[in-house]
Wavefront OBJ file of the C-alpha trace (Angstrom):
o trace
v 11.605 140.943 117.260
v 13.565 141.306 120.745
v 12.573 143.116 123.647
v 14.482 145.945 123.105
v 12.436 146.180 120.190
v 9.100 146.502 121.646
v 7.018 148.707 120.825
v 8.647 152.186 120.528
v 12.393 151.750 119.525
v 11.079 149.155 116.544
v 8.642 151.900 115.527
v 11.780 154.247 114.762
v 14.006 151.955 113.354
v 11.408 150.430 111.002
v 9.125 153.460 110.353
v 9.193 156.951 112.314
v 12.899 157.570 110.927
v 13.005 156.564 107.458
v 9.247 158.811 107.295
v 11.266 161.674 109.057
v 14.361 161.758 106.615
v 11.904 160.826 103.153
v 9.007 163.761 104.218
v 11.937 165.977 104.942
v 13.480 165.629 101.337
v 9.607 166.342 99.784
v 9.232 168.881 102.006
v 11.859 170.540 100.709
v 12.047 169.810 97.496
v 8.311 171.288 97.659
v 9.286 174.303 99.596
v 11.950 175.491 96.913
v 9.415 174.624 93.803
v 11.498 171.712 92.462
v 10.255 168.909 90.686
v 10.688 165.504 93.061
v 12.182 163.779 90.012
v 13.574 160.136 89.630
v 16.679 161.309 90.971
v 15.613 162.446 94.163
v 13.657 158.946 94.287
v 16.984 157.229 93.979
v 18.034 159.543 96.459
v 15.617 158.395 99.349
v 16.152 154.919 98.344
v 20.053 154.930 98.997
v 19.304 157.652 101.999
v 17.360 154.519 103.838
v 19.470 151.916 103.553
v 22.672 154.400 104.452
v 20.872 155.516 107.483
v 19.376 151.906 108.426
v 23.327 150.821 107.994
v 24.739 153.579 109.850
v 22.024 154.203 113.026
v 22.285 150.323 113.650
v 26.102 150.799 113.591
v 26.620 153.351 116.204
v 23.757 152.162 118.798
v 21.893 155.704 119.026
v 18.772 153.188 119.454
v 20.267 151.656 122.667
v 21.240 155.555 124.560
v 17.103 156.136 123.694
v 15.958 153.037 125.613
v 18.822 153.282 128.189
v 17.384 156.755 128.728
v 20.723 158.762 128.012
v 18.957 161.879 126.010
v 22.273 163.582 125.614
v 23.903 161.184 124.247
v 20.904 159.715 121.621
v 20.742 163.607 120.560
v 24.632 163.580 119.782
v 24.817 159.795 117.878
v 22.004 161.067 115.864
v 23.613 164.415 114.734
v 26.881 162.861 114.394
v 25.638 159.859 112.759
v 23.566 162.580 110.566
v 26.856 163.845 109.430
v 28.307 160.875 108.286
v 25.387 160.118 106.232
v 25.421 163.528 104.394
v 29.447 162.572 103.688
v 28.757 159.254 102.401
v 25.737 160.724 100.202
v 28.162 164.051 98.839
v 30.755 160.960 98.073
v 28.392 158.694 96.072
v 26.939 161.681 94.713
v 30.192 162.955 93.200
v 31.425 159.553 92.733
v 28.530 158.574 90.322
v 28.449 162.422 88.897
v 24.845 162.392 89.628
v 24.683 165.561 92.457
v 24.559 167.776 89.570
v 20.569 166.319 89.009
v 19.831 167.772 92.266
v 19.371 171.538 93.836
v 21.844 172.741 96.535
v 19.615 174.664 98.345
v 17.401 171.774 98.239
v 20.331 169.696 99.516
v 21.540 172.160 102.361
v 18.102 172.261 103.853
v 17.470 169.095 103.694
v 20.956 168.062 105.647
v 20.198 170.634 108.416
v 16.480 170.574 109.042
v 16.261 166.281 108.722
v 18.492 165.641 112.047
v 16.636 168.339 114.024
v 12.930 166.702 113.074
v 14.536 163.238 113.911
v 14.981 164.189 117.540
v 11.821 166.086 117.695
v 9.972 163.389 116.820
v 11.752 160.824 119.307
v 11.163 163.633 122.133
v 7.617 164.074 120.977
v 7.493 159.831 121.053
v 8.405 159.962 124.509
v 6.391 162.393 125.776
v 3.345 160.486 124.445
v 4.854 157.142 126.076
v 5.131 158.744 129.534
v 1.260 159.554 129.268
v 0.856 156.481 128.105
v 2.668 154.926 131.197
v 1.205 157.519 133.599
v -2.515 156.772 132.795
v -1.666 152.570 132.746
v -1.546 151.236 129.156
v 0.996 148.523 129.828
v 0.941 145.185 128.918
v 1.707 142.403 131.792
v 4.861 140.202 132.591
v 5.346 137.859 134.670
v 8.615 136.121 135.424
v 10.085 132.236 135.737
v 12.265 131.561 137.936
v 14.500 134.052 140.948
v 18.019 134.755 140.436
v 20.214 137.450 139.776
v 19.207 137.746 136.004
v 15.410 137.868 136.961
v 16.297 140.539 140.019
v 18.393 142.124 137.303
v 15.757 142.662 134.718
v 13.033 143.671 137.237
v 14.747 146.202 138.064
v 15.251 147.303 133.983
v 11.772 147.344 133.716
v 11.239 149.556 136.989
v 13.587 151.861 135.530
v 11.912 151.821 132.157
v 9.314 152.877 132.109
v 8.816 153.164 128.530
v 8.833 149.803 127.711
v 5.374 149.642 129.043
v 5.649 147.137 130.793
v 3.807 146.340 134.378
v 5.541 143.350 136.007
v 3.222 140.870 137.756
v 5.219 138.674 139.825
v 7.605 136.028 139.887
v 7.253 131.877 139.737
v 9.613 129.688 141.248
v 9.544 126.034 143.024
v 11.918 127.241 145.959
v 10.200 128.283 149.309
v 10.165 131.869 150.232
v 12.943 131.392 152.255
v 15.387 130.154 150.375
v 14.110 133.283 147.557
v 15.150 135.245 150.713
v 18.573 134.112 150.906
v 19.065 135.022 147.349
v 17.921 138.529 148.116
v 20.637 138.748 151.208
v 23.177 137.340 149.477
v 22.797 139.966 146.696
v 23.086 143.007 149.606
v 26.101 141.535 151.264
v 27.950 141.734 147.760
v 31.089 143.772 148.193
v 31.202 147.584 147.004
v 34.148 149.290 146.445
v 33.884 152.186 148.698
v 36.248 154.411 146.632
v 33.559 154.653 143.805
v 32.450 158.268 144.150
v 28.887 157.109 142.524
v 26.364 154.589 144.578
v 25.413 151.550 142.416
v 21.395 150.915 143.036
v 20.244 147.459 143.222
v 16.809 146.025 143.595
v 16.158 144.266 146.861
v 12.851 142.523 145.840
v 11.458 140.264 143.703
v 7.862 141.722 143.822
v 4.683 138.893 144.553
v 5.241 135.216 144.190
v 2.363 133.700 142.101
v 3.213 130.143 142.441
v 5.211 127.003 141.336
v 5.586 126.154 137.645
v 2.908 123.951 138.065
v 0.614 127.270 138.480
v 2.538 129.078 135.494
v -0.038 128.252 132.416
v -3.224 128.623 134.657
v -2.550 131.813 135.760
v -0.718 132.959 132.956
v -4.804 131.782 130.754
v -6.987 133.449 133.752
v -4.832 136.777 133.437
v -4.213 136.990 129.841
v -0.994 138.010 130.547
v 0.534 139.188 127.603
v 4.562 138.559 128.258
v 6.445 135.351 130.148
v 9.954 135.783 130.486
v 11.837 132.945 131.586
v 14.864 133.010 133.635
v 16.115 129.483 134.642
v 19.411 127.907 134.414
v 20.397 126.381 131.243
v 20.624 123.067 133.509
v 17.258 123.049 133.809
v 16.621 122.271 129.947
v 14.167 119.773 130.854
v 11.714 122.180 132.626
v 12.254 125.016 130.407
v 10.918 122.583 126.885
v 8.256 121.462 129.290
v 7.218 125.256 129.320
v 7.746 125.980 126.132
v 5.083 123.209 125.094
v 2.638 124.217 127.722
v 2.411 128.217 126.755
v 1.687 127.581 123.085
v -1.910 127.007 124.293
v -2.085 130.888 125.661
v -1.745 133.941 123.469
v 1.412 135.036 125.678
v 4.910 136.375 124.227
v 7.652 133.800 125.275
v 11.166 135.675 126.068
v 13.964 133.970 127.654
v 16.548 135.543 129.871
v 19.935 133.871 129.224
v 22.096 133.912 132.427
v 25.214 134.554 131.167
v 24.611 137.972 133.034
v 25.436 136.036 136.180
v 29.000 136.868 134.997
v 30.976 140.290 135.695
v 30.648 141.386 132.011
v 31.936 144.365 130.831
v 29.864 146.546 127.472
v 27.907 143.231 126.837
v 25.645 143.244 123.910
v 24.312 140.774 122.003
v 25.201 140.862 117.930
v 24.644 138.750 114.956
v 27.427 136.669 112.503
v 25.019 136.619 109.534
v 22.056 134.763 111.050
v 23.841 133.717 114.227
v 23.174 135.639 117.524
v 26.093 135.604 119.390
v 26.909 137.234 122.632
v 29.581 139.932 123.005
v 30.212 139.458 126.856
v 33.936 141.592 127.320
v 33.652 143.935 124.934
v 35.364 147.537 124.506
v 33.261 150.638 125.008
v 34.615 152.429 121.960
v 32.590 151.034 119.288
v 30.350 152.897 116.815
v 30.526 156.103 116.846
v 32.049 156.124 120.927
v 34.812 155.334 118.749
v 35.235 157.815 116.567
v 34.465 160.521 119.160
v 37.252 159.513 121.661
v 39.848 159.026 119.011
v 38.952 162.432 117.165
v 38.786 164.275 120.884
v 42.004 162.655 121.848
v 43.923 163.544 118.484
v 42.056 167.313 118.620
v 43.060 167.753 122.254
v 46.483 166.422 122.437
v 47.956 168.370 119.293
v 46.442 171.870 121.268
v 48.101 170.556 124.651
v 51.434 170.284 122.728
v 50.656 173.585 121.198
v 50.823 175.199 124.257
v 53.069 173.500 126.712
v 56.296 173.265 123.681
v 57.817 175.990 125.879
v 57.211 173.900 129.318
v 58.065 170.922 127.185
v 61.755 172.738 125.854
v 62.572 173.581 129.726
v 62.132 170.225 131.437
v 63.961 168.836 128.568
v 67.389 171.142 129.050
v 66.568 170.883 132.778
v 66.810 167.307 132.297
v 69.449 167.207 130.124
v 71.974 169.365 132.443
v 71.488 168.054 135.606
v 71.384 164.090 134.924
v 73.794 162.399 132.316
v 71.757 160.433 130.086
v 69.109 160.532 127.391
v 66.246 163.238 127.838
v 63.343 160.910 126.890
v 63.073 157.962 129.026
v 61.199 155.182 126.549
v 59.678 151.763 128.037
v 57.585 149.111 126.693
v 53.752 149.054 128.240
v 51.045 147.001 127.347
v 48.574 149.169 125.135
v 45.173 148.241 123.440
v 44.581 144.816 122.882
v 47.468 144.039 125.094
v 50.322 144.852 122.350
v 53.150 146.170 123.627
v 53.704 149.966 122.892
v 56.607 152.508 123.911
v 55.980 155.321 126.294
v 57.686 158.099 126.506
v 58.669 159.971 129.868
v 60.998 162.777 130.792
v 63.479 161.135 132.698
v 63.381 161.394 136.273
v 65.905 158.633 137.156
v 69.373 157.925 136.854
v 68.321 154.049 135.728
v 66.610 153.342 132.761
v 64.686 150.316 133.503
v 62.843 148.150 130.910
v 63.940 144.307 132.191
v 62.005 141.308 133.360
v 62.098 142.883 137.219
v 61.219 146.648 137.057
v 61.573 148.295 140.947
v 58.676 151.130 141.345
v 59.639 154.450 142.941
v 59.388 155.042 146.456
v 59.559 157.661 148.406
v 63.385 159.451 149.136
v 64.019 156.540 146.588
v 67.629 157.165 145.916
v 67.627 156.597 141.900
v 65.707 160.519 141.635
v 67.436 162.691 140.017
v 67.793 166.744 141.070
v 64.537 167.861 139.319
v 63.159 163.645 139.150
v 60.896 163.790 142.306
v 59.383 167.722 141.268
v 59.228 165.935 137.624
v 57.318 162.508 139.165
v 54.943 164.604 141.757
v 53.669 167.206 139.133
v 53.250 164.806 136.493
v 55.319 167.099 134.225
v 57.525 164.066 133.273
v 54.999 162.188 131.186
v 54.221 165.511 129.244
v 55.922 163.764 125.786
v 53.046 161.109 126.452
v 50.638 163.452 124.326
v 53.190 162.654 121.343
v 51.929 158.640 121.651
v 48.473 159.962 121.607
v 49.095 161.646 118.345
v 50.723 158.234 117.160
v 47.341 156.441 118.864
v 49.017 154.302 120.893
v 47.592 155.742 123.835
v 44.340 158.126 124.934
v 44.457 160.952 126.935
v 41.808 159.358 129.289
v 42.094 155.766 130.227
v 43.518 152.828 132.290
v 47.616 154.031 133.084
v 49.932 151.817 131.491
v 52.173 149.715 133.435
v 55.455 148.201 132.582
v 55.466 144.661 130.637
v 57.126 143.020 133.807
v 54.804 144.201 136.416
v 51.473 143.241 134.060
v 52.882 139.383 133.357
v 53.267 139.766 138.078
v 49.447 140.988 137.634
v 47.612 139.192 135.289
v 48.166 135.921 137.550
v 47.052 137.539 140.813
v 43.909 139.762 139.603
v 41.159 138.308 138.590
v 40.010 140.496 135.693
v 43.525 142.223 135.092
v 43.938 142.258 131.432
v 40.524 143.649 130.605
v 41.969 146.783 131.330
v 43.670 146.629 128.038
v 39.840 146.793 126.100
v 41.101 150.459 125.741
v 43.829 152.501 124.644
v 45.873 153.349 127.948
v 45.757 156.960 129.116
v 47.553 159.803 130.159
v 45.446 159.889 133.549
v 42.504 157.985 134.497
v 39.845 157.254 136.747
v 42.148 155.530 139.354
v 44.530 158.205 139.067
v 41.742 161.071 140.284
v 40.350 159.319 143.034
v 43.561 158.716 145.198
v 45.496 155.560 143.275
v 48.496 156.730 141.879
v 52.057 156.562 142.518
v 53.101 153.180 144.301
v 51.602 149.951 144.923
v 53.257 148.067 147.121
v 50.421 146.305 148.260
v 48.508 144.014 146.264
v 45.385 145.284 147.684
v 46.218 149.012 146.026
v 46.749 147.462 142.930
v 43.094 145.790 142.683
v 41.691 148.853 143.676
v 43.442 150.388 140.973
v 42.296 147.551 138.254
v 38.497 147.955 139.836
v 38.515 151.819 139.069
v 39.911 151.124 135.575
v 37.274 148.431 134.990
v 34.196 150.735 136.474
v 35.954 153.537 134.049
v 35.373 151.028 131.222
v 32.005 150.047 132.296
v 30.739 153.601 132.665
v 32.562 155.350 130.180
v 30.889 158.755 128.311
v 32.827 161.595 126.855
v 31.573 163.559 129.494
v 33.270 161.077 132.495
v 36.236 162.014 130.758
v 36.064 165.835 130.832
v 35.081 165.369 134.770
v 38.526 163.562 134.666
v 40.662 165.879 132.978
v 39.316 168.695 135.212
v 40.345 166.282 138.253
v 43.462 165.644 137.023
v 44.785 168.917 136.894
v 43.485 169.416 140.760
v 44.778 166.780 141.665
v 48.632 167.409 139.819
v 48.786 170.764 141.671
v 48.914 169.162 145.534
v 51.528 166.688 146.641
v 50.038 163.418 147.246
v 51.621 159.940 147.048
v 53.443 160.148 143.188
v 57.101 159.529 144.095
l 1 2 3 4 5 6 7 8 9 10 11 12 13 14 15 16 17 18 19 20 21 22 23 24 25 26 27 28 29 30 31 32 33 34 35 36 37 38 39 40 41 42 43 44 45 46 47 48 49 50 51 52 53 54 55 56 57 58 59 60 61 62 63 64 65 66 67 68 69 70 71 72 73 74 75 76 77 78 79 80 81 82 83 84 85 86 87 88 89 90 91 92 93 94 95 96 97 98 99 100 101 102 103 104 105 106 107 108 109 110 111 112 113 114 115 116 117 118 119 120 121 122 123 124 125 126 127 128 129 130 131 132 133 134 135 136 137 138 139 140 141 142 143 144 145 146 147 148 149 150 151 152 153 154 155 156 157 158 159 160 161 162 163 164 165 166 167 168 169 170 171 172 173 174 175 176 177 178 179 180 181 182 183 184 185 186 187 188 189 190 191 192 193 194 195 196 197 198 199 200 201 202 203 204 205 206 207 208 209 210 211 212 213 214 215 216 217 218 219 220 221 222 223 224 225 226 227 228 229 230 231 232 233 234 235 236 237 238 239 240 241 242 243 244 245 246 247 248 249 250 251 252 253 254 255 256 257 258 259 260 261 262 263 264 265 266 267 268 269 270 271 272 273 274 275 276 277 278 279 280 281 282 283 284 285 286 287 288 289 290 291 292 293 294 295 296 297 298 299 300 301 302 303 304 305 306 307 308 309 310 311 312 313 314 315 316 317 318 319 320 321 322 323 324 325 326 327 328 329 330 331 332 333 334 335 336 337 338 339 340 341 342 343 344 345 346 347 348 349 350 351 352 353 354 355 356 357 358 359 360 361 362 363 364 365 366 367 368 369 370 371 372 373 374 375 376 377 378 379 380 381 382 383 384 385 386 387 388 389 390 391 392 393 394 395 396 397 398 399 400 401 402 403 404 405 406 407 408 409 410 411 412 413 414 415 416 417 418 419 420 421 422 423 424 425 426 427 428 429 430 431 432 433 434 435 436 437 438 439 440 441 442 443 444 445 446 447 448 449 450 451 452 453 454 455 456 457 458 459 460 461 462 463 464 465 466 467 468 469 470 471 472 473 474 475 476 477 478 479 480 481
């Protein structure tokens, strides 16, 4: 069992839910005077492991302990949903949903996701008290870094992982702990980010050298150790490991791979095998299917209403510029495979070579309407038809052209993890000021640093608070050329 597990989010998985969905169907079934027969059995039986499968799959167990309400209450519906589709499939598949009564059915599909969030809400509420009126067990931690100050603060956050953190062990004076602590305040933060990031500035009471671990950890019965040292320090850590045995202590350790700028890190299993997903894209599980159905939904209505805008630029285009209406380019997309894009042209060049000049402004190679086209966005309109092809998202890290990623990728640290994601139509850079040209290399890493927090921090809802940005921000001249 991990920590994440204990105690309340292991009490869903393994019991509260599949009691929820199983009491739901007898419920029912009793409510509508039908006989629970060997059917509906089977029923529960496949229900379980379907919902087991599915839950697991789109992480609604790690928005509950992370706190995000909104989003838990979504995955489950959603996930709901694609459990009652697989179920109507297998049940027409096999010819067996004949053995069973709709009205059973229908109630039973509406009322089960509803009583699955009650219950989680009701769970919560009676950890709070729990926390409020001190039922926690105790923790102590080995060893002071960033992946100890890191998980002190997770647990201060918490608070329903009951947990009441103790104090720390370490060999180092307090001093040098200190410096640790100073040089995790004087790390750089981008100022542009419109949200503060919190960090923990202490390390709570220090209860010792390792030497003093075991006795204190046998006079306090304290009921969890977590160890954070290096892996270099094997040699101490097995010393540990046979020392605790002889208390009745949990033994967790803290891997410090989180010492590294990861990005949707999670850790996952290859059949037995934990292995560590350390750079990993936030559209997984359900995410996934949410911002792919949104963008598909979204950008067919755009293009439903802005054909007529769409027919306009293109004659306008057309009449005042020789050359082809549709300006196409290769840009890196998801995955980094190249893509097209499509653009109004608002240029008299069609560039697509090894050495790609960005606009400036006045820059000479506008055409009539190219500069109104470039400020107002209007010319990458027909980008909404590479959505529908799912090349691209309506929401995420701009594309650039293949020549100036391969000038990028070898002077940004970081670069190509913007291409995790599908490239957007506008983005999180875009809104907050970077847009347009980048003639220093200092606006371009403020660009890839937006792109990266958007990545990090990505909901559906970040991406409605962009798309209202974005069309504030189209209808004032600012530094698009």
């Amino acid at each position: 069992m991990t920590v994440n597990d204990l105690p309340i989010v292991a009490f869903f998985k393994h019991l509260l839910d599949p009691f929820i969905i199983w009491s739901m169907l007898i419920l029912t079934t009793w409510m509508y005077h039908e006989d629970f027969t060997s059917y509906y059995l089977v029923l529960v039986i496949i229900t379980f492991f379907v919902s087991t499968y599915i839950y697991e799959r789109i992480l609604i167990y790690r928005n509950w302990r992370k706190g995000r309400l909104l989003a838990y209450m979504r995955d489950t519906i959603m996930g709901w949903l694609v459990i009652v589709a697989i179920l109507i499939f297998l049940g027409y598949a096999t010819k067996f949903h004949n053995q069973f009564s709709k009205q059973v059915l229908l109630t039973w599909f509406i009322v089960t996701p509803l009583m699955l969030i009650a219950s989680h809400l009701t769970v919560r509420s009676i950890v709070t008290n729990l926390y409020n009126k001190g039922k926690l067990r105790s923790a102590v931690v080995i060893g002071a870094n960033e992946t100890s100050l890191q998980f002190i603060k997770h647990i201060a956050d918490l608070p329903f992982l009951l947990i009441s953190y103790q104090g720390f062990f370490d060999e180092r004076s307090s001093s040098r702990i200190a410096g640790i602590l100073e040089s995790h305040d004087d790390e750089r933060t981008d100022l542009h980010f419109t949200e503060p990031v919190t960090r923990p500035n202490s390390f709570g009471s220090r209860l010792g050298g390792l030497a003093d671990v075991v006795p204190y950890v046998q006079k306090h019965n304290v009921e969890m150790v977590f160890i954070s040292l290096p892996m270099a320090s094997q040699p101490r850590i097995q010393k540990l490991m046979d020392e605790l045995p002889d208390t009745t202590t949990s033994i967790y350790f803290l891997p410090d791979i989180y010492i590294f700028d990861l990005m949707q890190a999670r850790f996952e299993y290859i059949g037995d095998l934990p292995v560590v997903a350390m750079n990993e894209s936030p559209f997984t599980g359900i995410d996934g299917v949410v911002k792919n159905a949104s963008d598909f939904v979204l950008a067919l209505l755009i293009l439903i209403l802005i054909s007529p805008i769409m027919l306009c630029i293109a004659l306008a285009v057309k009449f005042t510029s020789p050359g082809p209406v549709i300006f196409k380019q290769r840009r890196y997309g998801l995955n980094g495979e190249e893509i097209i894009v499509y653009k109004f042209r608002s240029m008299t060049v069609t560039e697509d070579g090894a050495n790609i000049q960005q606009a400036k402004q006045n820059d000479q190679r506008l055409t009539k309407i190219g500069g109104f086209l470039r400020r107002t966005s209007l010319d990458e309109l027909p980008q909404f038809f590479n959505v529908l092809e799912g090349k691209m998202s309506i929401v995420g890290p701009r594309p650039h052209a293949v020549a100036h990623n391969e000038l990028y990728r070898k002077l940004i640290k970081g670069y190509m993890l913007r291409h995790k994601a599908k490239p957007g139509i506008t983005g999180w850079a875009q809104v907050n000021g970077w847009r347009g040209e980048t003639e220093a290399l200092e606006k371009m890493k403020a660009r890839i640093e937006h792109d990266l927090y958007y990545l990090k921090n990505w909901s559906i809802w970040l991406d409605l608070w962009i798309i209202f940005k974005t069309v504030l921000v189209v209808f004032k001249k600012d530094n698009a050329y």
